[in-house]
C-alpha positions as a printed Julia matrix, in Angstrom:
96×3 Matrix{Float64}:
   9.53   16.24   34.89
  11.22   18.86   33.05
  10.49   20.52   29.98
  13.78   18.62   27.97
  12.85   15.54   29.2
   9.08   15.74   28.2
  10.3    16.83   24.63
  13.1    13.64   24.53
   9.82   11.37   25.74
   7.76   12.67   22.49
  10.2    12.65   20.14
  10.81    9.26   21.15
   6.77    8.14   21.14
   6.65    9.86   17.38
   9.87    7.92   16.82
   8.36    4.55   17.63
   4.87    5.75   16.11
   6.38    6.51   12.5
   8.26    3.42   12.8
   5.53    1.46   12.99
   3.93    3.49   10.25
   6.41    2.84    8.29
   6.84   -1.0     8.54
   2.92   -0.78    7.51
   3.5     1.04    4.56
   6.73   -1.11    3.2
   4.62   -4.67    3.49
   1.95   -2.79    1.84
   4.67   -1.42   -0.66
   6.17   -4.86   -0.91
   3.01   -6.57   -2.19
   2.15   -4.25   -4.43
   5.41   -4.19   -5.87
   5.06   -8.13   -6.06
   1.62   -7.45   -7.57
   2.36   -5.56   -9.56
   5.52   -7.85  -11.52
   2.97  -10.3   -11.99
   0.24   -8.28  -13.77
   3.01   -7.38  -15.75
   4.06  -10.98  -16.48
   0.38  -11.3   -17.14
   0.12   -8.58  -19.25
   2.89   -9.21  -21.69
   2.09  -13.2   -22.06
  -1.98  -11.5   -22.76
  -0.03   -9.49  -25.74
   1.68  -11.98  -26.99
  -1.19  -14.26  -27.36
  -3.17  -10.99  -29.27
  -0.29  -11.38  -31.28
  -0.49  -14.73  -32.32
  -4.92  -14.2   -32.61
  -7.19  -12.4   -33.97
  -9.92  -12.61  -31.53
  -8.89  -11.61  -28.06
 -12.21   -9.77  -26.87
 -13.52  -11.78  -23.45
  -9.77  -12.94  -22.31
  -8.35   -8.62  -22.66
 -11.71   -7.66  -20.61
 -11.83  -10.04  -18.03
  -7.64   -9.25  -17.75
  -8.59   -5.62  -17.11
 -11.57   -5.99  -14.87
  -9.67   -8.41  -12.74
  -6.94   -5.72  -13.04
  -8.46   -2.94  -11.73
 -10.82   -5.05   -8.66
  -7.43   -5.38   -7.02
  -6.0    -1.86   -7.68
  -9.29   -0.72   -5.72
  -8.26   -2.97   -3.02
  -4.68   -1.59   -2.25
  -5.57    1.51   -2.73
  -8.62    1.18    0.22
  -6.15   -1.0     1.94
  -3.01    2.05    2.04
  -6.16    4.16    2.92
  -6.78    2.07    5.78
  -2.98    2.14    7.41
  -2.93    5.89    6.26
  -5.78    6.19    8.76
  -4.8     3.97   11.28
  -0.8     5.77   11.3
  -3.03    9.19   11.89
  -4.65    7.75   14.67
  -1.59    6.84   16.49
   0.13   10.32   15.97
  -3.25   12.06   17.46
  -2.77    9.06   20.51
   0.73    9.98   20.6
  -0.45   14.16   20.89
  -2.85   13.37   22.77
  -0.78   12.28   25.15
   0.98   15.4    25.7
C-alpha cells in the first residue's frame, strides 16, 4: 500500500471516529440543554412562589440539592464519552 493511500485510510478512520464522537457529545448536549430549560422553568415558578411567601426554607433546599445531584451526573456522564471518544482515537492510532 502506498504511503497516500495509508494517509487517505486514517484520515478517513479519524473521520468516522470524531463523527461518532461527536453524535455522543450532541445527545449529551441535547439533554442537557433540555435539562437545563426545565430547571429553569422550575426555578422561576420556585421564585415566584418566594414571592408570594414568606417561608420558603425546605422547598429552595431540596430545589438546589436535587439541582446539583444531576449536574454531578452529566458532568461524570460527558466524562465518560470524553473517555470513551479517547479510546477510539488511540484504537484508531493504534492501528497505524
Amino acid at each position: 500500500m502506498r504511503p497516500t493511500d495509508q494517509l487517505l485510510q486514517i484520515t478517513r478512520s479519524v473521520q468516522v471516529a470524531l463523527e461518532m464522537v461527536k453524535g455522543d457529545f450532541n445527545g449529551s448536549d441535547k439533554a442537557f440543554s433540555t435539562v437545563l430549560g426545565q430547571r429553569t422553568i422550575e426555578r422561576n415558578q420556585l421564585l415566584v412562589s418566594i414571592a408570594k411567601s414568606v417561608s420558603f426554607g425546605a422547598h429552595h433546599t431540596a430545589s438546589l440539592v436535587g439541582m446539583r445531584v444531576e449536574a454531578y451526573a452529566f458532568f461524570f456522564t460527558d466524562c465518560s464519552l470524553a473517555q470513551n471518544a479517547l479510546q477510539k482515537f488511540q484504537v484508531v492510532g493504534d492501528a497505524d
